[in-house]
C-alpha positions in Angstrom: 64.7 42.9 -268.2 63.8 39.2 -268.3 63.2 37.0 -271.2 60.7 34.1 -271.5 63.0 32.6 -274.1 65.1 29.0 -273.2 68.6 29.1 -272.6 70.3 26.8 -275.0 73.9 25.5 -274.5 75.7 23.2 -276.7 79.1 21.6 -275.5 81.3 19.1 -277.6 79.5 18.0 -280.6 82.0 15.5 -282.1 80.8 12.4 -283.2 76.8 13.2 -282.9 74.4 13.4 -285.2 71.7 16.1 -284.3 69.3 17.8 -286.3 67.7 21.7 -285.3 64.6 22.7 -286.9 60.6 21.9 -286.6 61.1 19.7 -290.1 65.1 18.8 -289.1 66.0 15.0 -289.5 69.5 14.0 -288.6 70.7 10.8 -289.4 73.5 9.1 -287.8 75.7 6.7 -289.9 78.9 6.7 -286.6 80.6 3.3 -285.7 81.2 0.3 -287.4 79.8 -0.7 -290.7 76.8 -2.9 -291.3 77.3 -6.6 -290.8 76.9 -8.2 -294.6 76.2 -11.9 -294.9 77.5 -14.7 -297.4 75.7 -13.6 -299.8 76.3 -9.8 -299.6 80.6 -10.7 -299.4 80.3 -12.4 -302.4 77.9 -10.1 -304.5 80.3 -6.9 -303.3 83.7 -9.0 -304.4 81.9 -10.1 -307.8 80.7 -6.1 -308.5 84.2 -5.1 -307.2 86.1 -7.4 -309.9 83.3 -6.7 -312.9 83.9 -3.0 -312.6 87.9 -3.6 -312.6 87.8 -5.9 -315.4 85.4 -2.9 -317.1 87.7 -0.3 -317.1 89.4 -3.1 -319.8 87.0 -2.8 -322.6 85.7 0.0 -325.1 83.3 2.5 -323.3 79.4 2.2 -324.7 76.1 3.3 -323.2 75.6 -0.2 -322.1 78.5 -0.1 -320.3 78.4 3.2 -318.8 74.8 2.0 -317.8 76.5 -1.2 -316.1 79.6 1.2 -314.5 77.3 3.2 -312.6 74.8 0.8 -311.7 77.6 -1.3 -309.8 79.3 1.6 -308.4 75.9 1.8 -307.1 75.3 -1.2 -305.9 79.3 -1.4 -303.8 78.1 1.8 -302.8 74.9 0.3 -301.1 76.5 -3.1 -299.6 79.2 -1.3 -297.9 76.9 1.2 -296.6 73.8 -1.3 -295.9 75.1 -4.3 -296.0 73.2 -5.6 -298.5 71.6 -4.7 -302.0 68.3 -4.3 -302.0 66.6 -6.3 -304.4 65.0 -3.4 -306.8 69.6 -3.0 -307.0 69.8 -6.8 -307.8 66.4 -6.6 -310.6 68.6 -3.4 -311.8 71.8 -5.6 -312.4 70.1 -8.4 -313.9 68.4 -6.0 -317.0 71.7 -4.6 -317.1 73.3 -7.8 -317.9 71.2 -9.0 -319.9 71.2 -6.1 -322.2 74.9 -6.9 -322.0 74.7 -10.4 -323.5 78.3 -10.0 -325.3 79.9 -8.8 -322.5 79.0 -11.9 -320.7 80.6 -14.0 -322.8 84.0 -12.2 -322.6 84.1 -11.7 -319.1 84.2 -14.1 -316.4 83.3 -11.2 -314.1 80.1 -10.1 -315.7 79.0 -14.3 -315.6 80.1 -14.4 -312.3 77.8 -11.5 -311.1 74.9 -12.3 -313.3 74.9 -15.4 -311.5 74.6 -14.0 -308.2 71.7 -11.5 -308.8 69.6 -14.7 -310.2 70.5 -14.3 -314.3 
C-alpha cells in the first residue's frame, strides 16, 4: 500500500530558526549582535548607570515607572541596536515626571539629556 503523502526528514537542527505550520513564523536572532552607533553606546551606558544609581533611592511609582522603562530600553539597544524613538519619547515623560530625581542624580541628567529633555 502506497501513500500520496511527502516524506519528510529532518537532520541536525542546531542553530536554525524554522517555523512548521500554514500561520508558523520563525524568527532567527543567531550570530553577532546588532551594530549600535555613537549615539546608541552612549544612551545604553547612561540607562545602564541611571538604573544602578536607582537601586540607591526610596522605591515610588515614579520610579518603578522609570526602572522598567529603562530595563526596557537596555533591553532593546542590546537587542536592536538602537531605541526606537516612541522608547526615547517614553524616557523623556518619564523624566520629566521625575523632576527631583534629576536634580539628585547626575545619571537621570545625563540620560535626559540624551533622549532630547
Amino acid at each position: 500500500m502506497t501513500t500520496d503523502e511527502p516524506n519528510v526528514s529532518i537532520g541536525d537542527v542546531s542553530h536554525s530558526t524554522f517555523a512548521i505550520g500554514s500561520h508558523a513564523r520563525a524568527v532567527g536572532h543567531h550570530g553577532t549582535a546588532p551594530q549600535r552607533d555613537e549615539a546608541a553606546e552612549e544612551l545604553l551606558k547612561a540607562v545602564r548607570e541611571l538604573r544602578a544609581d536607582l537601586t540607591r533611592v526610596r522605591a515610588s511609582e515614579e520610579t518603578d515607572a522609570l526602572r522598567a522603562a529603562l530595563e526596557e530600553t537596555e533591553e532593546e539597544i542590546t537587542r536592536t541596536g538602537r531605541a526606537a524613538p516612541s522608547r526615547r519619547e517614553r524616557l523623556r515623560e518619564l523624566l520629566t515626571d521625575s523632576q527631583t530625581l534629576l536634580s539628585v542624580l547626575a545619571s537621570a541628567g545625563a540620560v535626559a539629556g540624551l533622549v532630547g529633555l
